[in-house]
VEXDREN-2710 file (C-alpha; in Angstrom, 1 decimal):
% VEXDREN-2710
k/r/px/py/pz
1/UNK/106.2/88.1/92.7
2/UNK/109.2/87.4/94.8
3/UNK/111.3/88.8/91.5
4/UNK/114.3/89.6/93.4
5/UNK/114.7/86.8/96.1
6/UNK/114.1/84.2/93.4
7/UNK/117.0/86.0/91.0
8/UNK/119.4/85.7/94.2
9/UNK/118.4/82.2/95.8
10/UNK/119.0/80.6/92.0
11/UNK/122.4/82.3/91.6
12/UNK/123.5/81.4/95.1
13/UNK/122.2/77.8/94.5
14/UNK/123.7/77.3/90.9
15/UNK/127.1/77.2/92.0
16/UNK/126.6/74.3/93.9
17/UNK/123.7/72.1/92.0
18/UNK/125.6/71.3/89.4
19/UNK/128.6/69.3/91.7
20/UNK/129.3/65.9/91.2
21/UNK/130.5/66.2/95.3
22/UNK/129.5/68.6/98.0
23/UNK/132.0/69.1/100.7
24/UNK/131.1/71.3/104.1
25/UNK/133.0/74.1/102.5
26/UNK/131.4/74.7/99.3
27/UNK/128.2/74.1/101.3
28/UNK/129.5/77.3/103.6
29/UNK/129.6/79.1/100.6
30/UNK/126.3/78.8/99.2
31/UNK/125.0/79.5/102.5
32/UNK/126.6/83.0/102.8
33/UNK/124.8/84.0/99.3
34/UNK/121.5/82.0/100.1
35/UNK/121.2/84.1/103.7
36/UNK/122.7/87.2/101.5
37/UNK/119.1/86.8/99.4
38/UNK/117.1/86.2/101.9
39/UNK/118.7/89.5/104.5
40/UNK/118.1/91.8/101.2
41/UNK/114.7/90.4/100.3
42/UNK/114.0/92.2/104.0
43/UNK/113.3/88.5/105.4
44/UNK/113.0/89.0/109.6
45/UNK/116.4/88.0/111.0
46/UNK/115.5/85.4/113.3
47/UNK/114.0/84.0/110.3
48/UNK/116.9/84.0/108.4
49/UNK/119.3/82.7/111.5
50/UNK/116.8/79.5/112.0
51/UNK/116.2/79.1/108.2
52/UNK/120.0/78.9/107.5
53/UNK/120.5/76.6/110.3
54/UNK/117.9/74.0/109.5
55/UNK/119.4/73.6/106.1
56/UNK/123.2/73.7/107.0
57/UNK/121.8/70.7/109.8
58/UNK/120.5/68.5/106.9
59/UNK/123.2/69.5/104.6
60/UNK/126.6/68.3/106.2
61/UNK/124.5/65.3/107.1
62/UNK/124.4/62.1/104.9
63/UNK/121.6/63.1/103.3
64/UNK/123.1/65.2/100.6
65/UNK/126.9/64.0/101.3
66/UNK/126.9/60.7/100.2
67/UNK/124.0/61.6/97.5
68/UNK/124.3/60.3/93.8
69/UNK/123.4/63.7/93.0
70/UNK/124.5/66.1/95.6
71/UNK/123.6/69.1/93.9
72/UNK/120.3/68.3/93.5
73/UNK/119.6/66.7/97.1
74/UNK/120.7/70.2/98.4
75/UNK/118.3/71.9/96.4
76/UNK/115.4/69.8/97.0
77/UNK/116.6/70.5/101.0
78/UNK/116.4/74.7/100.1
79/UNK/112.8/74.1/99.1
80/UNK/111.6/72.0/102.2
81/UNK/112.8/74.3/104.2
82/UNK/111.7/77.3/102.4
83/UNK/108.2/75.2/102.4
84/UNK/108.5/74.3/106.3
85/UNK/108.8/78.4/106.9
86/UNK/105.9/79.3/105.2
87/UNK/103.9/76.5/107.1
88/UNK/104.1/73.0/105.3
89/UNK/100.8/73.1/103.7
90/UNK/97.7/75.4/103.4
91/UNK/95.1/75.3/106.1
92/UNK/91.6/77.0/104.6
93/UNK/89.1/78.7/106.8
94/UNK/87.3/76.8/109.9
95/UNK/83.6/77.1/109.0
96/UNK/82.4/74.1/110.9
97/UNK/80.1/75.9/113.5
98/UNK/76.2/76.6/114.3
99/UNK/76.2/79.7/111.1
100/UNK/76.6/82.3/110.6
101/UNK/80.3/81.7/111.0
102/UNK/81.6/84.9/112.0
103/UNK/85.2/86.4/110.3
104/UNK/86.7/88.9/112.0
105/UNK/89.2/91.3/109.7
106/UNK/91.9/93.1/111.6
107/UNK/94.6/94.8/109.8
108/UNK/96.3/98.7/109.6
109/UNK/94.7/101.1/107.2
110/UNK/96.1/100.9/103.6
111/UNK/96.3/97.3/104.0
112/UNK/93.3/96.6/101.9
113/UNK/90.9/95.0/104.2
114/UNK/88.0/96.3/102.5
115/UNK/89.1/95.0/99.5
116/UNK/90.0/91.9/101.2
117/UNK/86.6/90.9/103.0
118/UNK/84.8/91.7/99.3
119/UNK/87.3/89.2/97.3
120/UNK/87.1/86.5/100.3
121/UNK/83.3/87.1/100.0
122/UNK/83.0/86.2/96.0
123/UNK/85.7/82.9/97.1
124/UNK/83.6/81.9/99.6
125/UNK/80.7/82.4/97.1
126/UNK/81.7/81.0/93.9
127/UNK/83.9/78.2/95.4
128/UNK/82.7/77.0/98.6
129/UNK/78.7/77.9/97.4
130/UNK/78.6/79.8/101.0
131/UNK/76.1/82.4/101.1
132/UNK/77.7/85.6/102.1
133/UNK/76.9/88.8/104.4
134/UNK/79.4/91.3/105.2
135/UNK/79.4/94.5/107.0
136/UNK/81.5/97.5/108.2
137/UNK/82.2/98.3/111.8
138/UNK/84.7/101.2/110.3
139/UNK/82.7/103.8/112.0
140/UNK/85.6/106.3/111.6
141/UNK/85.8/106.3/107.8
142/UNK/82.3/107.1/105.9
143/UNK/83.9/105.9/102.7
144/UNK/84.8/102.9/104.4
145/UNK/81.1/101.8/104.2
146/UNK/80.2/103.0/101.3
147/UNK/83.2/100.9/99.6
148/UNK/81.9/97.9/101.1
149/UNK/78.7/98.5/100.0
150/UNK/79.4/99.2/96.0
151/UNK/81.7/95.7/96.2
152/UNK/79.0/94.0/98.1
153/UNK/77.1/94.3/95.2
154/UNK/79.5/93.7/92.7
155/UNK/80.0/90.2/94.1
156/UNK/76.3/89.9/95.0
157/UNK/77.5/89.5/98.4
158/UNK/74.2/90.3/101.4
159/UNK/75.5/93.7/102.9
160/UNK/74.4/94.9/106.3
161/UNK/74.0/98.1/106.3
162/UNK/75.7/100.9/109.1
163/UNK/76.9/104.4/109.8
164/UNK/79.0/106.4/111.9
165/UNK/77.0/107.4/114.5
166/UNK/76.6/103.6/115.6
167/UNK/79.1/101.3/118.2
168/UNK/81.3/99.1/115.9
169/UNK/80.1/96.5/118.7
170/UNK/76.2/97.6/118.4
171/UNK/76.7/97.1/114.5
172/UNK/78.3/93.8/114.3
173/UNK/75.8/92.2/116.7
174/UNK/72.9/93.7/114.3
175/UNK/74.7/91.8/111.3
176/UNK/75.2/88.5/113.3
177/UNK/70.9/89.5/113.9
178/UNK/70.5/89.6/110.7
179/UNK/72.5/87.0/109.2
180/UNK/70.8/84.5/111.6
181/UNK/66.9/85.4/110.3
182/UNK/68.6/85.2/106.6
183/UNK/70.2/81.7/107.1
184/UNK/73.1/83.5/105.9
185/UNK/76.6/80.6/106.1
186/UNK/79.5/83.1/106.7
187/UNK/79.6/86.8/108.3
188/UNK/82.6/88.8/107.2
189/UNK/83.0/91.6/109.8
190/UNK/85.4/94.6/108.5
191/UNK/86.8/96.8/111.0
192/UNK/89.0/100.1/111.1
193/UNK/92.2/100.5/110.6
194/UNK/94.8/102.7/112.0
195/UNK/98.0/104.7/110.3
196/UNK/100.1/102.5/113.3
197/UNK/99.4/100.0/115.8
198/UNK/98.2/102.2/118.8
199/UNK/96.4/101.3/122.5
200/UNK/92.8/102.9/121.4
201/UNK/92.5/101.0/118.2
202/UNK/93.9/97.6/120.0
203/UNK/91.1/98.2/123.2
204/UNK/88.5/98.6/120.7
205/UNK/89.3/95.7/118.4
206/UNK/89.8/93.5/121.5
207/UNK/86.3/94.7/122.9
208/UNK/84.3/94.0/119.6
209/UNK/86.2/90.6/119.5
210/UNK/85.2/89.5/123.0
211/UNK/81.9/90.8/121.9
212/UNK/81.1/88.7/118.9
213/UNK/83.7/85.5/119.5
214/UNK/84.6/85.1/115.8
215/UNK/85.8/81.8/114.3
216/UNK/88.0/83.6/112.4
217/UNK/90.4/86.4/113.3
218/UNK/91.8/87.1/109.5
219/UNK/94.7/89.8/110.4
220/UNK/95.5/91.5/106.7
221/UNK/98.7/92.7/106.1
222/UNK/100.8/94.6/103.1
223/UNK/103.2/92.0/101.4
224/UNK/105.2/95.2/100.1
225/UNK/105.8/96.3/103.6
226/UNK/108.5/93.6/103.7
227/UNK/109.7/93.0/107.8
228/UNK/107.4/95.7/108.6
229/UNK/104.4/93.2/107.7
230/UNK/105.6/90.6/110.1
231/UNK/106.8/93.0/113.5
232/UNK/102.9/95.2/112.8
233/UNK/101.1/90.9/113.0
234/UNK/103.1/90.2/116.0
235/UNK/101.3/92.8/117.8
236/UNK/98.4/91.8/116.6
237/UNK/99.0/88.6/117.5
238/UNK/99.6/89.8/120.9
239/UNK/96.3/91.8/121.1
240/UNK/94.1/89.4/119.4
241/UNK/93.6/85.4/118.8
242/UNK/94.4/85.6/115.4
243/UNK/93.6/82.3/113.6
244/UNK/95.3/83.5/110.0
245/UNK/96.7/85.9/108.1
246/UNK/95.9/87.2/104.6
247/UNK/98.8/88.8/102.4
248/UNK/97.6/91.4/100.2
249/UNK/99.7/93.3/97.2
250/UNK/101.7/90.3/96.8
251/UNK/101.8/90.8/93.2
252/UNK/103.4/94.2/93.6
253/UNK/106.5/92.4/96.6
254/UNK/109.4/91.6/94.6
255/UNK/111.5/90.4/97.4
256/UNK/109.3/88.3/99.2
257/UNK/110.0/89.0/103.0
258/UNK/106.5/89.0/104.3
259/UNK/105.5/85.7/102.9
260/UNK/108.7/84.2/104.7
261/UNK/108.3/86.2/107.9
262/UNK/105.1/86.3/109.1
263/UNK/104.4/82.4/109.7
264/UNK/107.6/82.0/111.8
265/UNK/106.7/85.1/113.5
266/UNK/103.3/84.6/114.3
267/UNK/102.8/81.4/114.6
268/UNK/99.8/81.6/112.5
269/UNK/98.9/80.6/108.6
270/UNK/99.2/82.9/105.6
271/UNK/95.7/81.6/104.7
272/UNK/95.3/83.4/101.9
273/UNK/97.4/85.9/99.7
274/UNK/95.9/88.8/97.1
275/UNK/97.6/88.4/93.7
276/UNK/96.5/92.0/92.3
277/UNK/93.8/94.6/92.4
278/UNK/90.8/92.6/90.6
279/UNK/88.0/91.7/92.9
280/UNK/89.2/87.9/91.6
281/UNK/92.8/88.0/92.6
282/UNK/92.7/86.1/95.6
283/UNK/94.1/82.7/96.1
284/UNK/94.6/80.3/98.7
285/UNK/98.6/80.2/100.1
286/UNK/99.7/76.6/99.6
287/UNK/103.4/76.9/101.0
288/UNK/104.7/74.2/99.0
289/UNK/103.7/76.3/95.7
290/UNK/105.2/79.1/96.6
291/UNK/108.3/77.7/97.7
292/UNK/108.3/76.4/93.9
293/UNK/107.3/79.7/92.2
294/UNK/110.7/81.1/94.5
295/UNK/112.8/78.3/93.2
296/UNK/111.2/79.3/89.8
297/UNK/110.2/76.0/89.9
298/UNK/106.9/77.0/88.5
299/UNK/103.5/76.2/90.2
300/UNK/101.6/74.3/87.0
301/UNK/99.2/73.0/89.4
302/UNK/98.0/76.2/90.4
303/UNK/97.8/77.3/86.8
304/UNK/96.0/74.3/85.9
305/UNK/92.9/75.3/89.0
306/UNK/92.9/78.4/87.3
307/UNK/92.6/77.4/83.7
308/UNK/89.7/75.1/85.1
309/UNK/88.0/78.0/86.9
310/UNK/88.5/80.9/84.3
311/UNK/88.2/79.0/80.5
312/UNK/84.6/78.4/79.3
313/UNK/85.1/75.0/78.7
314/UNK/81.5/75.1/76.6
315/UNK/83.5/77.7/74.2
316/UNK/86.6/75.5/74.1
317/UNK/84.4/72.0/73.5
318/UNK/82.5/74.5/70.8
319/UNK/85.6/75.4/69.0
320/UNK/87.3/71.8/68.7
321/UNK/84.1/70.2/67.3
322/UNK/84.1/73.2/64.9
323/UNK/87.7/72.7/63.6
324/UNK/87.0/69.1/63.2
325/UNK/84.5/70.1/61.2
326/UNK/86.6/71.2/58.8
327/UNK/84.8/74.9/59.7
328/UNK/88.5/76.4/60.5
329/UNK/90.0/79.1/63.4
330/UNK/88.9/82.3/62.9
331/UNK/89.3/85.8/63.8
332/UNK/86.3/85.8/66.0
333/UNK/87.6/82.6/67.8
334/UNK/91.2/83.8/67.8
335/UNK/89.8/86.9/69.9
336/UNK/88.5/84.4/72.2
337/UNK/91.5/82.7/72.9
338/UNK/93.4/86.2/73.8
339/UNK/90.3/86.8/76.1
340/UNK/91.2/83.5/77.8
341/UNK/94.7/84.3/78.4
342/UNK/93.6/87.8/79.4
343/UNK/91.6/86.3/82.2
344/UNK/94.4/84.8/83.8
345/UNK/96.4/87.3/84.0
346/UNK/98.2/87.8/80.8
347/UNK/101.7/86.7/80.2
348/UNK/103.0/88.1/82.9
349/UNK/100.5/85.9/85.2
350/UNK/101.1/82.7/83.6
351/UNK/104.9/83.0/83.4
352/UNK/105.4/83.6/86.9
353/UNK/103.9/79.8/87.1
354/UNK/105.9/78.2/84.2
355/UNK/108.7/76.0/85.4
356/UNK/112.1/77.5/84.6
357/UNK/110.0/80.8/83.2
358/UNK/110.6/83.0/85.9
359/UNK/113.9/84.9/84.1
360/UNK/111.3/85.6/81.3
361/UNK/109.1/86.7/83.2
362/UNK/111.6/89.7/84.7
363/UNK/112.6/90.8/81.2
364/UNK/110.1/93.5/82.0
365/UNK/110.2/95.7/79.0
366/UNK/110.4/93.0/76.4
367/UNK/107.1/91.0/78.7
368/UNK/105.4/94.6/78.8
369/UNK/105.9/95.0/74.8
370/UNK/104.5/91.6/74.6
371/UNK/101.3/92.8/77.1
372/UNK/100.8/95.6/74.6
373/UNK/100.8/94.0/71.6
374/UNK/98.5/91.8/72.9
375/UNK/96.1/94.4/73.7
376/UNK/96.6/96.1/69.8
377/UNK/95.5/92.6/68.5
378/UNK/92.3/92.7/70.4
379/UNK/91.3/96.5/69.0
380/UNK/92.6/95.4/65.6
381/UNK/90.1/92.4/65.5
382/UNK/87.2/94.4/67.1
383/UNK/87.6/96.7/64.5
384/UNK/86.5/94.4/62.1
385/UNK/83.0/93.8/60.5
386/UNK/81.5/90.4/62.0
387/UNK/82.0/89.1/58.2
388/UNK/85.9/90.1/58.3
389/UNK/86.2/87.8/61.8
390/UNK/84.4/85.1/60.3
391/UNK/86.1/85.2/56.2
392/UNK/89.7/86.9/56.7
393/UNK/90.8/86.2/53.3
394/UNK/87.8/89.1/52.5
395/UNK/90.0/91.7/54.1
396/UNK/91.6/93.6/51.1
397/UNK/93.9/96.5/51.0
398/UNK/90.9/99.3/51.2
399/UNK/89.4/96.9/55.0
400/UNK/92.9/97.5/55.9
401/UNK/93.0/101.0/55.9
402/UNK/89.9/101.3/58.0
403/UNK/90.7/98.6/60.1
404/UNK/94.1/100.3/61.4
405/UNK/92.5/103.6/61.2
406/UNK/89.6/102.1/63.5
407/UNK/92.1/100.6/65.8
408/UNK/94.7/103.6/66.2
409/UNK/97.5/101.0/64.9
410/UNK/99.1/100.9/61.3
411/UNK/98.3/98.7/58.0
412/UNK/101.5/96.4/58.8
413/UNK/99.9/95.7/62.5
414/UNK/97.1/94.0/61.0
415/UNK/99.3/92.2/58.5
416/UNK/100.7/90.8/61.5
417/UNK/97.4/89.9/63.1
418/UNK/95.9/88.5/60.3
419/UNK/99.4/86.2/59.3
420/UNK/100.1/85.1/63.3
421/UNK/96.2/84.2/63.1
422/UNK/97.0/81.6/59.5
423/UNK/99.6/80.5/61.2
424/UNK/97.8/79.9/64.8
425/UNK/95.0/78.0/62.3
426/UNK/97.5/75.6/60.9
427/UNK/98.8/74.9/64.3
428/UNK/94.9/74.0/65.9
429/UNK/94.4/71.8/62.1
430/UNK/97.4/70.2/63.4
431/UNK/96.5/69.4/67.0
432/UNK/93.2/68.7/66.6
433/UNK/94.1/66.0/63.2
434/UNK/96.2/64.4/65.8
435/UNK/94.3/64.5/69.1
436/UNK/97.4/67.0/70.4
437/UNK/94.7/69.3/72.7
438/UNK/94.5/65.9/74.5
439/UNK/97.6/64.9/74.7
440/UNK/98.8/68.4/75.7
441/UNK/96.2/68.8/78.3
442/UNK/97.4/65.3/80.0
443/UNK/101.0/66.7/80.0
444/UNK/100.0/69.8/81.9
445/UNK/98.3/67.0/84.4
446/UNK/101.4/65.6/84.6
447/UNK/103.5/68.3/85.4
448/UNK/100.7/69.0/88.1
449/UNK/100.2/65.6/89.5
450/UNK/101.2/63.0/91.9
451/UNK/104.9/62.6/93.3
452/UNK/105.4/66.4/94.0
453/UNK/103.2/66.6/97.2
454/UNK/100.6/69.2/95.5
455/UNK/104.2/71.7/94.3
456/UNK/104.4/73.3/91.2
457/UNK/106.3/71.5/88.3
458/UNK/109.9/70.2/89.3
459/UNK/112.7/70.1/86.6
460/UNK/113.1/66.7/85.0
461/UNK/115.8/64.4/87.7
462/UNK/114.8/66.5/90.2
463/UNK/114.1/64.5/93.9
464/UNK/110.5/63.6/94.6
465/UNK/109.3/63.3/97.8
END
């Protein structure tokens, strides 16, 4: 995410970070590159215009002039303001009314709504403990409803049911019937979308809205749509009293324009932004995160909620009383671990939210032979017998054989398996001998914690708030 604006922004600011003084004119000359990144990472113009102005304001002031470290001072100024565009902080969905809250999701079709209201469904579900109905007022698109239907049940979501011979308005007020004899909390209303913005589909949206006076007007746009994404919410905002917007694809926009568009734009949140196509990928938009992750400052804090959500904590207490046990790592619980990083993404995931990873994280080919070997590990140990995963040193030259045979990989790939798994047991022998798990875990908490204002991890000397 944001590959390509991050790339530009740090070479534009690296020039001038390292400065023991900052005069106006080098400041001039950062600025040029820094709105250069921005203009190519199709950020909206007046964006840019007010974006570059705000800093250039703070900059020539005392603030970073008479600074003992100038370079840094500016920097921490690039991510305020990059932070202040996106809108300061994250503002979650209103709920706080006689239920069923009603959501209303507007959006163009290809956006992903559908897709939308089933992932904000299982977040409502799994972290707010909301009970959940949803329903389709897409009475264009037949597939529509039956999409929102299978993922209805894949999050064990309540799902209303409808058809295209029904009024979207006639349908929505059966739900909002429905939900009340159910005691259902939340109501996610999906709607139809159009190939553009056109009167017909605004008069009918505006109709059902007046209609069923949502809470919530969620409009869902395409991140990879770039300035597109912020011009197609303005007219929404114009149509409808949009309360938020929800940025889908993200995970696909390597320049980054629509997260940094939209807010100024509209006037409204990015409440929410969709991280990939798994019915999980959904996170909340904290501004001052993604400001980090585009500084490739990292965002451990948001890594760390996801580690807390995603590991099976009774596995991982399981396996540190067994290795101080003496019992030993192995295969079985080495798989384990893989499926944990698997779960958050991969590398890929987790590097875009390392401090000071993000260049590694855009050596594509050498991350996406990384991905892959990962996945070869994983066939190579389920290939074994339960009694190779458990005794390793059993695996002779014959288990070998069958093992890469069984796994479509060659004898030396296991070698490799079965020698990075010795050494990955020394390494938890170690760590657990010397209470390291713990003393790693409360440095991730550090990099996470207090003094950053809830942003990812900043580099070591760099200003807190």
């Amino acid at each position: 995410m944001f590959e390509s604006l991050s790339d530009r922004l740090n070479n534009a600011l690296r020039s001038i970070s390292g400065k023991a003084k900052i005069t106006e004119e080098n400041i001039q000359g950062t600025l040029r590159e820094v709105r250069m990144a921005l203009l190519e990472a199709d950020v909206a113009l007046p964006v840019v215009k007010s974006f570059i102005a705000d800093v250039k304001e703070r900059a020539v002031g005392s603030e970073v002039l008479k600074s003992l470290s100038p370079g840094q001072a500016f920097l921490k100024i690039v991510h305020e303001e990059l932070q202040k565009v996106m809108g300061e902080a994250n503002e979650g969905l209103k709920l706080n009314t006689q239920p069923p809250a009603v959501v209303l999701m507007a959006g163009l079709q290809g956006a992903g709504k559908t897709t939308t209201v089933a992932k904000l469904a299982k977040f409502l579900k799994e972290r707010q403990k909301k009970s959940v109905m949803v329903v389709s007022a897409d009475v264009y698109r037949p597939a529509a409803i039956k999409q929102l239907e299978t993922l209805a049940k894949d999050v064990g979501a309540e799902f209303f049911p409808s058809d295209t011979s029904q009024k979207p308005i006639a349908i929505a007020k059966g739900a909002i019937a429905a939900a009340k004899l159910k005691y259902i909390d939340v109501l996610l209303v999906d709607t139809a979308g159009r190939l553009a913005v056109d009167e017909e589909m605004m008069a009918e949206i505006k109709d059902l809205h007046a209609a069923i006076t949502p809470i919530e007007t969620l409009f869902v746009v395409d991140a990879m749509t770039g300035q597109d994404a912020a011009n197609t919410a303005k007219a929404f905002n114009e149509a409808l009293p949009l309360t938020g917007v929800v940025l889908t694809k993200a995970d696909g926009d390597a320049r980054g324009g629509a997260a940094l568009s939209v807010r100024h734009i509209t006037g409204k949140p990015i409440k929410f932004i969709g991280m990939g196509e798994k019915i999980d990928a959904l996170e909340l938009f904290h501004p001052d995160r993604i400001a980090s992750r585009i500084l490739d400052m990292g965002d451990v804090l948001s890594l760390i909620e996801e580690a807390e959500r995603k590991i099976d904590k009774e596995k991982a207490d399981k396996l540190a009383k067994k290795i101080q046990k003496g019992k030993g790592f192995d295969l079985e619980d080495f798989r384990d671990q893989l499926l944990q990083m698997k779960s958050m993404g991969g590398l890929m995931g987790m590097m875009d939210k390392l401090p000071g990873m993000g260049k590694l994280g855009q050596m594509g080919d050498q991350m996406g032979v990384a991905e892959k070997q990962l996945k070869q590990t994983e066939a190579i140990i389920n290939s074994m017998t339960p009694l190779e995963r458990r005794q390793p040193e059993k695996i002779n030259g014959s288990r070998k054989k069958r093992i890469a045979m069984g796994s479509g990989s060659q004898i030396q790939d296991v070698n490799r398996v079965l020698k990075q798994h010795e050494q990955m047991q020394k390494m938890m022998k170690k760590m657990t001998a010397k209470g390291g798990m713990r003393k790693m875990m409360q440095a991730m908490g550090g990099l996470g914690g207090g003094g950053m204002g809830g942003g990812g991890g900043l580099p070591p000397g760099f200003p807190r708030r």
